[in-house]
C-alpha positions in Angstrom: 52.0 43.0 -68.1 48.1 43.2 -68.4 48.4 45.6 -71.1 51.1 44.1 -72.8 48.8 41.0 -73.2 46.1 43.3 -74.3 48.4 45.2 -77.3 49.6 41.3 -78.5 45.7 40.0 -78.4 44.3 43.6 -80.4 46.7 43.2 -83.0 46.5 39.7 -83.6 42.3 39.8 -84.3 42.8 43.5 -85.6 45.5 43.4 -87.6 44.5 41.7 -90.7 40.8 42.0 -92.1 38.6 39.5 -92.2 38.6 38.7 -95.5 42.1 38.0 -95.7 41.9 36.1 -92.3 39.2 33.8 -94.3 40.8 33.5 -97.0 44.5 32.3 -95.1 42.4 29.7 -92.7 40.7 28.3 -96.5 43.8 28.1 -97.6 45.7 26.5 -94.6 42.8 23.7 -94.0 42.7 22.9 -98.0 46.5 22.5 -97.9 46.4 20.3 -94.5 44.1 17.9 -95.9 45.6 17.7 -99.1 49.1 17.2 -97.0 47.3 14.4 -95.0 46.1 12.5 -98.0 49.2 12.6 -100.1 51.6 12.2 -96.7 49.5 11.5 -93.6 49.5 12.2 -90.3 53.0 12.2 -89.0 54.3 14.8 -92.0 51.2 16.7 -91.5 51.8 17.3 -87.8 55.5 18.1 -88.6 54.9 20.6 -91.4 52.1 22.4 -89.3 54.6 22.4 -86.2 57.0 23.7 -88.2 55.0 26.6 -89.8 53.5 28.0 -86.5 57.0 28.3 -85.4 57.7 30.4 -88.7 55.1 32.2 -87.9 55.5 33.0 -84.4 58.7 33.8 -85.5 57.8 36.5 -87.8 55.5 37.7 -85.3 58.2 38.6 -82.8 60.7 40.2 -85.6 57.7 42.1 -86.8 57.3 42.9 -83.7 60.6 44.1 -82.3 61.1 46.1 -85.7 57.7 47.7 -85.7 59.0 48.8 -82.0 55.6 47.1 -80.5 53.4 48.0 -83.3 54.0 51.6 -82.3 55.8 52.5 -85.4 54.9 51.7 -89.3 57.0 49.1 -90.5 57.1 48.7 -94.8 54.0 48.3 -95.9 52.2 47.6 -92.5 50.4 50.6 -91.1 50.8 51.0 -87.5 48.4 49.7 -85.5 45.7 52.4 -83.6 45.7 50.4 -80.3 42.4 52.2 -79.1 43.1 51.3 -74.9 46.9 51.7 -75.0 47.9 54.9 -72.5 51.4 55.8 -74.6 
């Protein structure tokens, strides 16, 4: 289970670069507060809910099609999990 945790946390930070990473967070606080001014709070919270579902979402079909990111899936390269014994 331990190392389970381990694969899910390494891909998540290793996954995508960091320039990509700072570019999505940009873009995901400049929508929010846009969201927030033209909405407000309650829509804001909603749409937000709703995308990290979508997103967990994806995770886990990437996931189960990538076979746990042992396999190349599309365009995603699979992921050299340095500590992983398989």
């Amino acid at each position: 289970m331990k190392n389970w945790w381990q694969r899910e946390v390494y891909v998540v930070w290793h996954a995508q670069t960091r320039r990509f990473r700072a570019i999505k967070w940009v873009i995901i606080v400049v929508a929010g507060a846009l969201l927030y001014y033209v909405k407000g709070w309650e829509i804001t919270v909603k749409v937000f809910l709703f995308l990290t579902l979508c997103g967990v979402a994806v995770h886990f079909l990437f996931r189960y099609m990538s076979h746990g990111w042992m396999e190349s899936l599309w365009l995603y390269k699979k992921v050299e999990i340095p500590f992983d014994k398989q």
